[in-house]
C-alpha positions in Angstrom: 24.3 8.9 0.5 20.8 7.3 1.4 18.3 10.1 2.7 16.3 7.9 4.9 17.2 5.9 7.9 19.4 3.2 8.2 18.7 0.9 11.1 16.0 3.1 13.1 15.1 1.7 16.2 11.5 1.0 15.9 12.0 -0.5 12.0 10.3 -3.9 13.6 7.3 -1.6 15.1 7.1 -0.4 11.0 7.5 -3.8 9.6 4.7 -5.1 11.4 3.1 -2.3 10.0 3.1 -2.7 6.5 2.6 -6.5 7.2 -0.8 -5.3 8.7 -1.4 -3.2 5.8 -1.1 -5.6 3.2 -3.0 -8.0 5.5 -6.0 -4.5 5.5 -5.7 -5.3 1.7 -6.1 -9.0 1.0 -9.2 -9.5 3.7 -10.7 -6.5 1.7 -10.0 -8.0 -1.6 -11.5 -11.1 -0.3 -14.8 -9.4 1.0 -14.7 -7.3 -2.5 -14.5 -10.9 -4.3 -17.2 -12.7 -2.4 -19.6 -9.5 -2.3 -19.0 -9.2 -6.1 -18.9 -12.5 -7.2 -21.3 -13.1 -10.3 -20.8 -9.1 -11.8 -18.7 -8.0 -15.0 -14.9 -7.6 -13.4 -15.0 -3.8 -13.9 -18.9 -3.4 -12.8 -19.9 0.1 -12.1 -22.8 -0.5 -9.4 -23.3 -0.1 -5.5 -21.2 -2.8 -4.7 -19.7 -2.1 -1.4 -17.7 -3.6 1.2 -15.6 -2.2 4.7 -18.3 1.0 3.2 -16.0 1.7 0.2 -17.0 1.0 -3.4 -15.5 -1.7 -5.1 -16.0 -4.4 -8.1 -14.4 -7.7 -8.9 -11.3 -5.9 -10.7 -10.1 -3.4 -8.0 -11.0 -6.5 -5.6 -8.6 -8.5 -7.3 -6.1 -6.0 -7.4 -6.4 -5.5 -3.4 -5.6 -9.4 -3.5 -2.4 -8.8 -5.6 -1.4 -5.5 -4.2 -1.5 -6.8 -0.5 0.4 -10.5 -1.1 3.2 -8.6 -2.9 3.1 -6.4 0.5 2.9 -9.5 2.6 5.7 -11.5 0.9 7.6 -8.4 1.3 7.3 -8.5 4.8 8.1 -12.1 5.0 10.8 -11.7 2.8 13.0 -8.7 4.8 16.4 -7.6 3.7 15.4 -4.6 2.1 13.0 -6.4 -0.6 10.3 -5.2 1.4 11.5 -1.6 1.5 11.8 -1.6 -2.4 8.0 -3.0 -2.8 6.7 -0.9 0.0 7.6 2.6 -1.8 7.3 1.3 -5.1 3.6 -0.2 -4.4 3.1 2.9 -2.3 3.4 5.2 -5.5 1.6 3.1 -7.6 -1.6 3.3 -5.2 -1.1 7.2 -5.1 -1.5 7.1 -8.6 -4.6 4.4 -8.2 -5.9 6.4 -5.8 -5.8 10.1 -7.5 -7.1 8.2 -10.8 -9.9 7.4 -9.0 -10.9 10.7 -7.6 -10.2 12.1 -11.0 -13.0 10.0 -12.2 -15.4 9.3 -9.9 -18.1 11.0 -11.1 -17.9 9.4 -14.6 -18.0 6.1 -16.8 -13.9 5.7 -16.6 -14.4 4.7 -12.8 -13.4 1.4 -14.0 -12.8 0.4 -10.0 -16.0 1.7 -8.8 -14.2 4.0 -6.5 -16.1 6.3 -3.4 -14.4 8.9 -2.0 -14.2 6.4 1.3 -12.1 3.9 -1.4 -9.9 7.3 -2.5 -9.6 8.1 1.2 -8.4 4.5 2.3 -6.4 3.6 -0.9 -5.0 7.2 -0.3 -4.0 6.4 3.3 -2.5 2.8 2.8 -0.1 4.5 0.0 0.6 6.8 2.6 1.3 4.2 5.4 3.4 2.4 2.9 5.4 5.0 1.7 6.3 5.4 5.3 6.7 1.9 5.9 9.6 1.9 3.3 11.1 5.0 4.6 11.8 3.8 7.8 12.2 0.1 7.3 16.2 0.0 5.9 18.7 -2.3 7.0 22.1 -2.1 6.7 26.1 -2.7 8.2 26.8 -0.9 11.5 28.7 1.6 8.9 26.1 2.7 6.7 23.9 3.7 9.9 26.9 5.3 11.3 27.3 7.2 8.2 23.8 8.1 7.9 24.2 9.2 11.7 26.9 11.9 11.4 25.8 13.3 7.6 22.1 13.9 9.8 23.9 16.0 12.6 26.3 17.6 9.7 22.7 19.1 8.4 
């Protein structure tokens, strides 16, 4: 038995949602890349773009992480529910790494505690991207239907 959705009604409306995200995540990466172009990939300095601190390596990372998101997206049929949660953890753990070290030499990404904030926030967005996004047969959301009014 599946504890989240099957077929909610506004699963386009959350779609177009993590599409946006992962779009949030490659024009970043993109800034991060240009603004950072010419420094060591895991630079610690006062590189900033969007006001979060970055370097080449955690703007290339933004690149991957948000075309994985995107393809996802384009991709549907439940692919983009699997990479959505998955990627969604993994940025939580990005994300609490970097506030673990901000204030020392292992900030390999550069982080800011606006970076923690917004890395923080599009796990967030994701993980409830993927929550709600589910497809499946007229059954399984039927199913899902009367075990939710059983609870």
């Amino acid at each position: 038995m599946a504890h989240t959705p099957v077929n909610h009604p506004a699963r386009p409306i959350y779609r177009a949602i993590g599409g946006l995200t992962g779009l949030y995540l490659v024009v970043f990466g993109v800034l991060g890349i240009l603004e950072s172009a010419g420094d060591d990939i895991l630079a610690q300095d006062g590189t900033r773009v969007l006001g979060q601190g970055t370097n080449l390596g955690f703007a290339l990372f933004s690149v991957l992480v948000g075309l994985v998101v995107l393809a996802g997206t384009v991709l549907g049929r439940n692919i983009d529910v699997a990479i959505n949660q998955w990627l969604a953890y993994a940025l939580m753990v990005v994300s609490l790494a970097g506030l673990a070290f901000i204030r020392t030499d292992a900030n390999i990404f550069n982080f800011s505690i606006a970076t923690v904030i917004v890395v923080m926030t599009a796990a967030l967005v994701l993980l409830m991207v993927g929550m709600y996004g589910k497809v499946g047969s007229d059954e399984e959301s039927e199913a899902w239907h009367k075990a939710r009014l059983v609870l």
